[in-house]
C-alpha positions as CSV (number, residue, x, y, z in Angstrom):
1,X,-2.2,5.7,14.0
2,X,-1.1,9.0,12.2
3,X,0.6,8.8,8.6
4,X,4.3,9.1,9.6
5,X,4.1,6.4,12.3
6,X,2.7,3.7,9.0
7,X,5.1,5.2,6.6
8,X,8.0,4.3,9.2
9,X,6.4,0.9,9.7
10,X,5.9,0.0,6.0
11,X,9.7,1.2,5.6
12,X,11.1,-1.5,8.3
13,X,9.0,-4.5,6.3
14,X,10.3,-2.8,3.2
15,X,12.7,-6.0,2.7
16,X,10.0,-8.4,3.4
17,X,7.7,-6.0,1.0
18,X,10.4,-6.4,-2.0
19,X,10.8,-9.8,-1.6
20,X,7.1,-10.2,-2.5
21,X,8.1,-8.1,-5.7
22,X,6.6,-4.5,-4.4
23,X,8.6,-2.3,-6.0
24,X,6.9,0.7,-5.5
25,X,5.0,1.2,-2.6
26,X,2.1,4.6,-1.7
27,X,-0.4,5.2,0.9
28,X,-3.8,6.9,0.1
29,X,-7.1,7.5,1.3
30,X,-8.3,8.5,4.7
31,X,-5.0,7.3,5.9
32,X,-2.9,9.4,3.8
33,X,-5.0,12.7,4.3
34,X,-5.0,11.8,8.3
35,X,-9.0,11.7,8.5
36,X,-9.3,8.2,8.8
37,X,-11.6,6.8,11.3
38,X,-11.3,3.9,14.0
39,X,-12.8,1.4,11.5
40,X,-10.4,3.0,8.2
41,X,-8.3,-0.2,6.3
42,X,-5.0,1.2,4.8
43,X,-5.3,1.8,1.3
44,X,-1.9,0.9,-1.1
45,X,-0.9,1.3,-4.2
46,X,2.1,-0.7,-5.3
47,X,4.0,-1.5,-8.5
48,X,6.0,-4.8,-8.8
49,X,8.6,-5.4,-10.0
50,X,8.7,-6.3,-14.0
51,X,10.1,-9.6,-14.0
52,X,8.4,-10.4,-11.0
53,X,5.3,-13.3,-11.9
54,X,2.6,-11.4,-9.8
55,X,-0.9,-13.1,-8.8
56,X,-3.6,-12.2,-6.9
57,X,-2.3,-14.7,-3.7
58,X,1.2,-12.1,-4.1
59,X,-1.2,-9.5,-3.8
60,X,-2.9,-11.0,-1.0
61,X,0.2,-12.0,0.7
62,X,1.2,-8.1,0.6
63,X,-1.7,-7.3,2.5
64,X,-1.3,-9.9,5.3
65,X,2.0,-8.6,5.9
66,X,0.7,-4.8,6.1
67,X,-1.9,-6.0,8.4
68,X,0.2,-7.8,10.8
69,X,2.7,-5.0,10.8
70,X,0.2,-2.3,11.4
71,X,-2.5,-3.7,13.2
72,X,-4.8,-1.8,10.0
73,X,-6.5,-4.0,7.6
74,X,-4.7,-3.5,4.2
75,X,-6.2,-3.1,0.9
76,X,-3.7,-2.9,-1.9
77,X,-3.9,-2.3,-5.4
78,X,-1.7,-3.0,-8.3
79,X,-1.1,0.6,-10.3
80,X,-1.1,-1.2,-13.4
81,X,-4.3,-2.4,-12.9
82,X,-6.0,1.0,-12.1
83,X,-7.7,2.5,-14.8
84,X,-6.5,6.3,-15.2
85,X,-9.8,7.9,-14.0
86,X,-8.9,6.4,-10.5
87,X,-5.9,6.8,-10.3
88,X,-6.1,10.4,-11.2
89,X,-9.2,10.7,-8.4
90,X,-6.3,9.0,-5.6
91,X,-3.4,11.7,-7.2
92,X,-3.7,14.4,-4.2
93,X,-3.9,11.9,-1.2
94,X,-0.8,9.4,-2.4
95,X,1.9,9.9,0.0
96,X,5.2,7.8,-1.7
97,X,7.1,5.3,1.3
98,X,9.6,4.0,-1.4
């Protein structure tokens, strides 16, 4: 599955995504530089929303919804959480879907 066609499907779950408190949501990796392999998860970045109460099973929930709307195994990581060597090695590959 190329990028556009997963940026298009994490756009129509985008009300299901905010509901969860995703406020911000990026692609990156293999998937977002379109070298990603039969066996490639989906790699996402996401910031909630502030005065959304966020735990890991939110965070878990996010990536069963991914998953079931892609057919891609989702891994997704809270931005916040990144320290700023990482997420300044992900910088070139993140592709913004809202």
């Amino acid at each position: 599955m190329q990028k556009g066609e997963i940026i298009d499907i994490l756009n129509s779950i985008r009300p299901a995504l905010e509901r969860e408190g995703v406020a911000h949501l990026e692609v990156f990796g293999s998937r977002a530089r379109d070298d990603a392999g039969p066996h490639s998860d989906l790699d996402l970045l996401i910031e909630v929303h502030p005065e959304y109460r966020f735990n890991i099973l939110d965070l878990i929930g996010v990536e069963h919804l991914v998953q079931q709307a892609t057919g891609i195994p989702a891994n997704a990581f809270m931005q916040r959480s990144l320290d700023k060597l990482f997420l300044n090695s992900i910088r070139r590959d993140k592709i913004k879907v809202f």
